[in-house]
C-alpha positions as CSV (number, residue, x, y, z in Angstrom):
1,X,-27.7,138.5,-54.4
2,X,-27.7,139.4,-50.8
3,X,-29.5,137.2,-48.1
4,X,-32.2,138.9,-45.4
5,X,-32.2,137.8,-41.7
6,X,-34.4,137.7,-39.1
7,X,-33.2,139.4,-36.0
8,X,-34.0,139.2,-32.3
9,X,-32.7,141.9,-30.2
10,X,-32.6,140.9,-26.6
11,X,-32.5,143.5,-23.9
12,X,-30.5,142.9,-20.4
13,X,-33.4,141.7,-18.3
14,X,-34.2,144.9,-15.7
15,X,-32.9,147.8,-18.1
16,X,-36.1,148.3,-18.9
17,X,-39.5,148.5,-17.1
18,X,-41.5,144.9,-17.9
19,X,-45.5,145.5,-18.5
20,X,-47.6,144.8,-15.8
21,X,-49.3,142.0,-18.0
22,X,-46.0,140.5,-19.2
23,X,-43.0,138.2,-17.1
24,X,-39.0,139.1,-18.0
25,X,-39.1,135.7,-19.7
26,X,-41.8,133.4,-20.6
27,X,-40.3,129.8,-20.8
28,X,-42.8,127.5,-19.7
29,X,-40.7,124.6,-20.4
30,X,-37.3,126.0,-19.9
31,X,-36.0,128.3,-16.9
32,X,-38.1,131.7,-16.0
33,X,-36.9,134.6,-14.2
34,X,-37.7,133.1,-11.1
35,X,-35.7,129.5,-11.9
36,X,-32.7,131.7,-12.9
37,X,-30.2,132.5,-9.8
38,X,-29.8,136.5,-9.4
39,X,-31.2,137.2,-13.0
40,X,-30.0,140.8,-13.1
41,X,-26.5,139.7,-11.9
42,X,-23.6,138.5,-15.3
43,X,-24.5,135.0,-14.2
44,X,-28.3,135.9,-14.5
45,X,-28.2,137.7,-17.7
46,X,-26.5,135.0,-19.5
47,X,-29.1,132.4,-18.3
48,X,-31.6,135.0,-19.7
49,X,-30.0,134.8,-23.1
50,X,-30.0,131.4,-23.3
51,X,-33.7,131.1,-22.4
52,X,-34.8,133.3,-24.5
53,X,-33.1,131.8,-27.5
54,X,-34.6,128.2,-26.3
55,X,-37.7,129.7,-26.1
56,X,-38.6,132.1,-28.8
57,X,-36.2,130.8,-32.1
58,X,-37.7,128.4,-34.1
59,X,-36.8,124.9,-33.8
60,X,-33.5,124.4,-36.6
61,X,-32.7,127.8,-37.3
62,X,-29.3,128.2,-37.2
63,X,-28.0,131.7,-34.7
64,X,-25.3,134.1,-35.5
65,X,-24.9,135.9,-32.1
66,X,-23.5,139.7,-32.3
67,X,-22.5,140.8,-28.7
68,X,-21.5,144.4,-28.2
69,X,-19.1,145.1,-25.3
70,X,-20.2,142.8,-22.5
71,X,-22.3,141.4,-24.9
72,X,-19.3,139.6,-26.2
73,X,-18.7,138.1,-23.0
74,X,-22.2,137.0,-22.7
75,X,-21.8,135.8,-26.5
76,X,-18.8,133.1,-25.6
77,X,-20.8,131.9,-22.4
78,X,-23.4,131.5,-24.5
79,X,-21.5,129.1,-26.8
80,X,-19.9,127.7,-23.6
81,X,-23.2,126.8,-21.8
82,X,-25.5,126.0,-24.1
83,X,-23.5,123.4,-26.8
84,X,-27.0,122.6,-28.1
85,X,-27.7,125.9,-29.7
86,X,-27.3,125.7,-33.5
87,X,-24.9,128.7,-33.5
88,X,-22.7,129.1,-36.9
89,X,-20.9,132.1,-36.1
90,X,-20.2,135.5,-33.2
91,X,-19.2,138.6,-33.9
92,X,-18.1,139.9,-31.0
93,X,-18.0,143.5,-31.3
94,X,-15.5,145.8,-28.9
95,X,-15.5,143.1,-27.0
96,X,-14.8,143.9,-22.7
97,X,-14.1,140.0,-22.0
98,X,-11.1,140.7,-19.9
99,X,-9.5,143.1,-17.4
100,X,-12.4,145.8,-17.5
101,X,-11.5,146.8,-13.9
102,X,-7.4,147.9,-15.8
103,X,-8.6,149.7,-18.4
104,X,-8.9,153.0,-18.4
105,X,-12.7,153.2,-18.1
106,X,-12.5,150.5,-15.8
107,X,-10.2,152.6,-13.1
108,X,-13.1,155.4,-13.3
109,X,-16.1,153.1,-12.9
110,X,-14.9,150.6,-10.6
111,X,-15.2,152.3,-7.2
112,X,-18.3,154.2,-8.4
113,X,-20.1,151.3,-9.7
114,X,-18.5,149.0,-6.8
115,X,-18.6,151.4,-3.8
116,X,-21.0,154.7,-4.5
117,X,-23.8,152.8,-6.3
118,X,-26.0,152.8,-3.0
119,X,-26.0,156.3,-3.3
120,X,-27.1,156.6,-6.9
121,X,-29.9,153.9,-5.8
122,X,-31.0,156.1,-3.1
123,X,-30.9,159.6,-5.0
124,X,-32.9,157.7,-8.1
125,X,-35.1,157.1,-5.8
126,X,-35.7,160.4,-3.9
127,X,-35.4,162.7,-7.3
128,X,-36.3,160.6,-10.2
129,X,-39.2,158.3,-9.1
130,X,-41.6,161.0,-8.3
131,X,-40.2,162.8,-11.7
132,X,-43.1,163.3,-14.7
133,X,-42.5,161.4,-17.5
134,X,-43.1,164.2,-19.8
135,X,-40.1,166.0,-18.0
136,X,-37.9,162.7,-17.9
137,X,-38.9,162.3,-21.7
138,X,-37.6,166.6,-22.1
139,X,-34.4,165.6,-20.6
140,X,-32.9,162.7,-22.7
141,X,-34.7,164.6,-25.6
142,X,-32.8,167.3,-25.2
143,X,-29.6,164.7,-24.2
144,X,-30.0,163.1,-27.2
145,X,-30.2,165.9,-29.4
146,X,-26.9,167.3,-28.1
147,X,-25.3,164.4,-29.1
148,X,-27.1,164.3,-32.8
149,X,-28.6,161.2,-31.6
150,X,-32.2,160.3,-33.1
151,X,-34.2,157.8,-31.6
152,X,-38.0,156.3,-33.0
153,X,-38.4,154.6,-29.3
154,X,-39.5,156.1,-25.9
155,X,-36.2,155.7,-23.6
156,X,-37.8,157.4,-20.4
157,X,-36.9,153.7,-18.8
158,X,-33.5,155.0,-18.9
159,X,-34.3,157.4,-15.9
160,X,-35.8,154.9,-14.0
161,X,-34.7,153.9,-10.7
162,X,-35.3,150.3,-10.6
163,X,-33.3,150.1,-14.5
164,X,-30.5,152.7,-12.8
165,X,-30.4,149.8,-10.1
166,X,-30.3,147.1,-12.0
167,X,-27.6,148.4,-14.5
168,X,-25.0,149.6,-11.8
169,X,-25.4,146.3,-9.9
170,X,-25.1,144.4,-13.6
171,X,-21.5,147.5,-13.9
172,X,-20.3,146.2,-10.5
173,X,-20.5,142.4,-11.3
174,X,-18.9,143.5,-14.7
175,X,-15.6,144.9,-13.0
176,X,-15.5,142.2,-10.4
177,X,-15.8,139.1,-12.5
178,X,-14.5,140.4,-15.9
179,X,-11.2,139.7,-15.3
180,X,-9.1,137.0,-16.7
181,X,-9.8,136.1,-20.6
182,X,-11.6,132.9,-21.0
183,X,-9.1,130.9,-23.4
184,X,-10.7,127.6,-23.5
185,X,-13.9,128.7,-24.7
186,X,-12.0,131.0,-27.5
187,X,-10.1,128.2,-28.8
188,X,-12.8,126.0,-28.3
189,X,-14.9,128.0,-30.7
190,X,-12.4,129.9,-32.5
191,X,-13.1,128.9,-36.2
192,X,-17.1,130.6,-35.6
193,X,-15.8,133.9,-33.7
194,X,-14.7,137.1,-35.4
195,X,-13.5,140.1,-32.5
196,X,-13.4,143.6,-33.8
197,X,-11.5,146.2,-31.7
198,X,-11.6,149.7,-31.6
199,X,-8.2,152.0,-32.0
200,X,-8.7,154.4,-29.1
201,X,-11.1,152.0,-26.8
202,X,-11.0,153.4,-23.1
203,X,-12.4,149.5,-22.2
204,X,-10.6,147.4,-24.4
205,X,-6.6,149.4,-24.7
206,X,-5.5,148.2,-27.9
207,X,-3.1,146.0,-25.8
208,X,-5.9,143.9,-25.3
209,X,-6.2,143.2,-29.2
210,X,-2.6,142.6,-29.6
211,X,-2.2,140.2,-26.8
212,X,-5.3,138.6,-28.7
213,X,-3.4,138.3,-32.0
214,X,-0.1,137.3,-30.6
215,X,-2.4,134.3,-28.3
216,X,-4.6,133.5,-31.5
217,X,-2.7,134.4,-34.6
218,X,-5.2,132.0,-36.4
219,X,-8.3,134.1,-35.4
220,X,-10.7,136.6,-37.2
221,X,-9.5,139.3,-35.1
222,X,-9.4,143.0,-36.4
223,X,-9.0,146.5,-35.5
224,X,-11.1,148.8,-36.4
225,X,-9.6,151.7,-38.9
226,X,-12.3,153.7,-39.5
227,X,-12.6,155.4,-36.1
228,X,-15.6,153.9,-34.7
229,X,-16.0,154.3,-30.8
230,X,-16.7,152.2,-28.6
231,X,-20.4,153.2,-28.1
232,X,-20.8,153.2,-31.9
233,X,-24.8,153.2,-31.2
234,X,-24.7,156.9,-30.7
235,X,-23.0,157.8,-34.0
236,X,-21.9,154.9,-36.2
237,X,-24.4,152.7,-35.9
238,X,-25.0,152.2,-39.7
239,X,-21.5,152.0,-40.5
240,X,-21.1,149.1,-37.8
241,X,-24.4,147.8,-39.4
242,X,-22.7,147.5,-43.2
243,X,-19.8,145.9,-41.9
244,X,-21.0,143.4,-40.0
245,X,-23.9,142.4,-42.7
246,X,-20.9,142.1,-44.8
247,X,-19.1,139.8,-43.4
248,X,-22.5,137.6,-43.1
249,X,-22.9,137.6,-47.1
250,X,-20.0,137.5,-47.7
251,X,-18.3,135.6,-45.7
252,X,-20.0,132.8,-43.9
253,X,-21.2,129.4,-45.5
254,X,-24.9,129.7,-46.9
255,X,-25.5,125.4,-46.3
Protein backbone atom coordinates (compact mmCIF):
# COMPACT_ATOMS: atom_id res chain seq x y z
CA UNK A 1 0.00 0.00 0.00
CA UNK A 2 1.55 3.26 -0.76
CA UNK A 3 1.90 6.04 1.95
CA UNK A 4 0.62 9.92 1.21
CA UNK A 5 2.78 12.94 2.37
CA UNK A 6 2.29 16.21 3.24
CA UNK A 7 4.38 18.65 1.34
CA UNK A 8 5.64 22.17 1.85
CA UNK A 9 7.08 23.85 -1.04
CA UNK A 10 9.27 26.73 -0.12
CA UNK A 11 10.01 29.53 -2.49
CA UNK A 12 13.59 31.46 -2.47
CA UNK A 13 12.55 34.45 -0.43
CA UNK A 14 12.39 37.58 -3.12
CA UNK A 15 11.54 35.45 -6.31
CA UNK A 16 8.29 36.32 -5.87
CA UNK A 17 6.41 39.51 -4.93
CA UNK A 18 5.20 39.15 -0.90
CA UNK A 19 1.53 40.65 -0.29
CA UNK A 20 1.24 43.85 1.12
CA UNK A 21 -0.47 42.25 4.23
CA UNK A 22 2.03 39.41 4.59
CA UNK A 23 6.11 39.42 5.89
CA UNK A 24 8.75 36.92 3.84
CA UNK A 25 8.71 34.89 6.97
CA UNK A 26 6.51 34.97 10.00
CA UNK A 27 8.67 33.42 12.98
CA UNK A 28 7.65 35.17 15.96
CA UNK A 29 9.87 33.06 18.07
CA UNK A 30 12.48 32.16 15.66
CA UNK A 31 14.49 34.54 13.18
CA UNK A 32 12.37 36.91 10.58
CA UNK A 33 13.50 38.38 7.48
CA UNK A 34 14.77 41.18 9.24
CA UNK A 35 17.01 38.96 12.07
CA UNK A 36 18.38 37.03 8.97
CA UNK A 37 21.82 38.66 7.58
CA UNK A 38 21.31 39.59 3.63
CA UNK A 39 18.23 37.20 3.35
CA UNK A 40 18.19 37.23 -0.47
CA UNK A 41 21.97 36.33 -0.53
CA UNK A 42 23.01 31.85 -0.31
CA UNK A 43 23.65 32.63 3.32
CA UNK A 44 20.10 34.30 3.68
CA UNK A 45 18.20 31.79 1.83
CA UNK A 46 19.36 28.94 3.83
CA UNK A 47 18.49 30.76 7.05
CA UNK A 48 15.05 31.24 5.40
CA UNK A 49 14.68 27.45 4.96
CA UNK A 50 15.44 26.69 8.22
CA UNK A 51 12.98 29.19 9.63
CA UNK A 52 10.41 28.31 7.87
CA UNK A 53 10.68 24.60 8.73
CA UNK A 54 11.03 25.74 12.62
CA UNK A 55 8.12 27.59 12.10
CA UNK A 56 5.36 26.12 10.05
CA UNK A 57 6.09 21.93 10.50
CA UNK A 58 4.44 20.50 13.25
CA UNK A 59 6.25 19.71 16.21
CA UNK A 60 7.68 15.64 15.64
CA UNK A 61 7.14 15.24 12.10
CA UNK A 62 9.87 13.82 10.72
CA UNK A 63 11.30 15.94 7.10
CA UNK A 64 12.54 14.47 3.95
CA UNK A 65 14.11 17.53 2.20
CA UNK A 66 14.25 17.34 -1.90
CA UNK A 67 16.55 20.18 -3.17
CA UNK A 68 16.69 20.80 -6.89
CA UNK A 69 19.95 22.22 -8.18
CA UNK A 70 21.03 24.76 -5.58
CA UNK A 71 18.50 23.50 -3.65
CA UNK A 72 20.80 20.61 -2.97
CA UNK A 73 23.20 22.83 -1.67
CA UNK A 74 20.80 24.55 0.55
CA UNK A 75 19.51 20.90 1.46
CA UNK A 76 23.15 19.72 3.06
CA UNK A 77 23.41 23.21 4.94
CA UNK A 78 20.27 22.57 6.06
CA UNK A 79 21.32 19.24 7.70
CA UNK A 80 24.63 21.06 8.59
CA UNK A 81 23.06 24.02 10.54
CA UNK A 82 20.20 22.95 11.93
CA UNK A 83 21.15 19.17 13.74
CA UNK A 84 17.79 19.62 15.50
CA UNK A 85 15.57 19.20 12.57
CA UNK A 86 14.00 15.60 12.59
CA UNK A 87 15.27 15.06 8.93
CA UNK A 88 15.25 11.18 7.81
CA UNK A 89 16.35 11.50 4.41
CA UNK A 90 17.58 14.29 1.10
CA UNK A 91 17.30 13.74 -2.22
CA UNK A 92 19.34 15.94 -3.70
CA UNK A 93 18.27 16.29 -7.19
CA UNK A 94 20.92 17.55 -10.10
CA UNK A 95 22.56 18.73 -7.48
CA UNK A 96 25.13 22.25 -8.37
CA UNK A 97 27.05 21.85 -4.80
CA UNK A 98 30.40 22.36 -6.32
CA UNK A 99 32.38 24.26 -9.08
CA UNK A 100 29.23 25.98 -10.75
CA UNK A 101 31.57 28.80 -11.94
CA UNK A 102 33.73 25.41 -14.25
CA UNK A 103 30.96 24.10 -15.67
CA UNK A 104 29.88 24.78 -18.78
CA UNK A 105 26.84 26.83 -17.72
CA UNK A 106 28.80 28.31 -15.14
CA UNK A 107 31.52 29.93 -17.80
CA UNK A 108 28.31 31.66 -19.59
CA UNK A 109 26.63 32.92 -16.47
CA UNK A 110 29.42 33.90 -14.36
CA UNK A 111 30.44 37.36 -15.79
CA UNK A 112 26.79 38.02 -16.68
CA UNK A 113 25.38 37.31 -13.46
CA UNK A 114 28.76 38.68 -11.62
CA UNK A 115 29.54 41.73 -13.89
CA UNK A 116 26.34 42.80 -16.25
CA UNK A 117 23.61 42.23 -13.60
CA UNK A 118 23.51 46.13 -12.86
CA UNK A 119 22.45 46.47 -16.20
CA UNK A 120 19.70 43.97 -16.23
CA UNK A 121 18.64 45.73 -12.79
CA UNK A 122 18.45 48.97 -14.48
CA UNK A 123 16.71 47.85 -17.93
CA UNK A 124 14.01 45.86 -15.54
CA UNK A 125 13.51 48.77 -14.24
CA UNK A 126 13.05 51.27 -17.12
CA UNK A 127 11.05 48.58 -19.51
CA UNK A 128 9.42 46.13 -17.34
CA UNK A 129 8.13 47.97 -14.16
CA UNK A 130 5.88 50.31 -16.02
CA UNK A 131 4.83 47.04 -18.26
CA UNK A 132 0.86 45.91 -17.86
CA UNK A 133 0.37 42.85 -16.25
CA UNK A 134 -2.01 41.65 -18.83
CA UNK A 135 0.94 42.13 -21.43
CA UNK A 136 3.69 40.59 -18.96
CA UNK A 137 1.00 37.65 -18.35
CA UNK A 138 0.82 37.50 -22.85
CA UNK A 139 4.44 37.11 -22.92
CA UNK A 140 5.38 34.13 -20.61
CA UNK A 141 1.97 32.71 -21.95
CA UNK A 142 3.03 32.64 -25.14
CA UNK A 143 6.85 31.52 -23.63
CA UNK A 144 5.39 28.84 -22.00
CA UNK A 145 3.44 27.53 -24.66
CA UNK A 146 6.49 27.36 -26.95
CA UNK A 147 7.99 25.28 -24.72
CA UNK A 148 4.69 22.88 -24.19
CA UNK A 149 4.88 24.06 -20.71
CA UNK A 150 1.31 24.30 -18.81
CA UNK A 151 1.14 26.11 -15.75
CA UNK A 152 -2.38 26.43 -13.20
CA UNK A 153 -0.44 29.53 -11.37
CA UNK A 154 0.02 33.28 -12.42
CA UNK A 155 4.02 33.60 -12.94
CA UNK A 156 3.87 37.40 -13.99
CA UNK A 157 6.36 37.73 -10.74
CA UNK A 158 8.76 36.27 -13.06
CA UNK A 159 9.00 39.71 -14.96
CA UNK A 160 9.31 41.64 -12.11
CA UNK A 161 12.16 43.71 -11.41
CA UNK A 162 12.58 43.48 -7.83
CA UNK A 163 12.38 39.14 -8.32
CA UNK A 164 14.85 39.78 -11.61
CA UNK A 165 17.03 41.51 -8.84
CA UNK A 166 16.86 39.35 -6.30
CA UNK A 167 17.55 36.13 -8.45
CA UNK A 168 20.71 37.51 -10.34
CA UNK A 169 22.19 38.72 -7.06
CA UNK A 170 21.09 35.04 -5.44
CA UNK A 171 23.11 33.69 -9.51
CA UNK A 172 26.13 35.83 -8.52
CA UNK A 173 26.55 34.58 -4.87
CA UNK A 174 25.93 31.05 -6.50
CA UNK A 175 29.14 31.19 -8.81
CA UNK A 176 31.19 32.89 -6.21
CA UNK A 177 30.71 30.71 -3.24
CA UNK A 178 29.73 27.37 -4.91
CA UNK A 179 32.85 26.25 -5.30
CA UNK A 180 34.63 23.52 -3.36
CA UNK A 181 32.27 20.36 -2.45
CA UNK A 182 31.46 20.26 1.20
CA UNK A 183 32.78 16.67 2.28
CA UNK A 184 32.28 16.78 5.90
CA UNK A 185 28.77 17.46 5.74
CA UNK A 186 28.36 14.55 2.91
CA UNK A 187 29.99 12.02 5.03
CA UNK A 188 28.51 13.35 7.92
CA UNK A 189 25.10 12.63 6.63
CA UNK A 190 25.74 10.18 4.00
CA UNK A 191 23.60 7.20 5.07
CA UNK A 192 20.16 9.83 4.72
CA UNK A 193 21.34 11.43 1.24
CA UNK A 194 20.61 10.07 -2.18
CA UNK A 195 22.23 12.48 -5.31
CA UNK A 196 20.80 11.99 -8.75
CA UNK A 197 22.78 13.31 -11.74
CA UNK A 198 21.88 14.05 -15.06
CA UNK A 199 23.92 12.54 -18.29
CA UNK A 200 24.26 15.66 -20.33
CA UNK A 201 24.01 18.38 -17.27
CA UNK A 202 25.69 21.78 -18.55
CA UNK A 203 25.94 22.53 -14.42
CA UNK A 204 26.85 19.49 -13.03
CA UNK A 205 29.46 17.64 -16.12
CA UNK A 206 29.06 14.14 -15.44
CA UNK A 207 32.73 14.38 -14.02
CA UNK A 208 31.17 15.85 -11.11
CA UNK A 209 29.17 12.48 -10.54
CA UNK A 210 32.12 10.35 -11.08
CA UNK A 211 34.44 12.08 -8.83
CA UNK A 212 31.34 11.71 -6.32
CA UNK A 213 31.34 7.90 -6.80
CA UNK A 214 35.01 7.35 -6.83
CA UNK A 215 35.07 9.94 -3.19
CA UNK A 216 31.87 8.05 -1.80
CA UNK A 217 31.60 4.58 -3.35
CA UNK A 218 29.22 3.80 -0.29
CA UNK A 219 26.63 6.48 -1.32
CA UNK A 220 23.05 6.53 -3.05
CA UNK A 221 24.49 8.27 -5.87
CA UNK A 222 22.99 7.75 -9.48
CA UNK A 223 22.83 8.88 -12.88
CA UNK A 224 20.05 9.54 -14.49
CA UNK A 225 19.29 7.17 -17.75
CA UNK A 226 16.23 8.24 -18.84
CA UNK A 227 17.27 11.64 -20.33
CA UNK A 228 15.91 14.04 -17.91
CA UNK A 229 17.43 17.63 -18.01
CA UNK A 230 18.51 19.52 -15.84
CA UNK A 231 15.42 21.80 -15.62
CA UNK A 232 13.15 18.80 -15.57
CA UNK A 233 10.27 21.26 -14.29
CA UNK A 234 9.60 22.28 -17.87
CA UNK A 235 9.09 18.78 -19.28
CA UNK A 236 9.66 15.87 -16.91
CA UNK A 237 8.28 16.91 -14.06
CA UNK A 238 6.03 13.79 -13.49
CA UNK A 239 8.59 11.47 -14.38
CA UNK A 240 11.03 13.06 -11.72
CA UNK A 241 7.81 12.98 -9.47
CA UNK A 242 7.46 8.89 -9.81
CA UNK A 243 10.83 8.34 -9.13
CA UNK A 244 11.52 10.15 -6.37
CA UNK A 245 8.03 9.00 -4.59
CA UNK A 246 9.44 5.68 -5.32
CA UNK A 247 12.20 5.66 -3.65
CA UNK A 248 10.16 7.19 -0.43
CA UNK A 249 7.86 3.88 -0.41
CA UNK A 250 9.91 1.98 -1.29
CA UNK A 251 12.87 2.56 0.04
CA UNK A 252 13.00 4.44 3.31
CA UNK A 253 12.12 3.05 6.90
CA UNK A 254 8.28 3.67 7.74
CA UNK A 255 9.18 3.61 11.95
Amino acid sequence: MKSRFPVWIISHAGFSVTPKSKKILTAPQESNAQRIEDIYGLHGQIEHKIAFLRTHVPEGVKLILIGHSVGSYIALHVLNRAPDLPVIHAFLLFPTIERMSESPNGKIATPLLCWFRYMLYATSYLFLKPCPEIIKSFVIHKVLEKMSFKSELPLTDVLQPFCLANAAYLGSQEMIRVVKRDDDIIKEHLPKLTFYYGKTDAWCPIKYYEDMKKDFPEGNIYLCEKGIPHAFVLGFYQEMASIVADWINNRLPRK
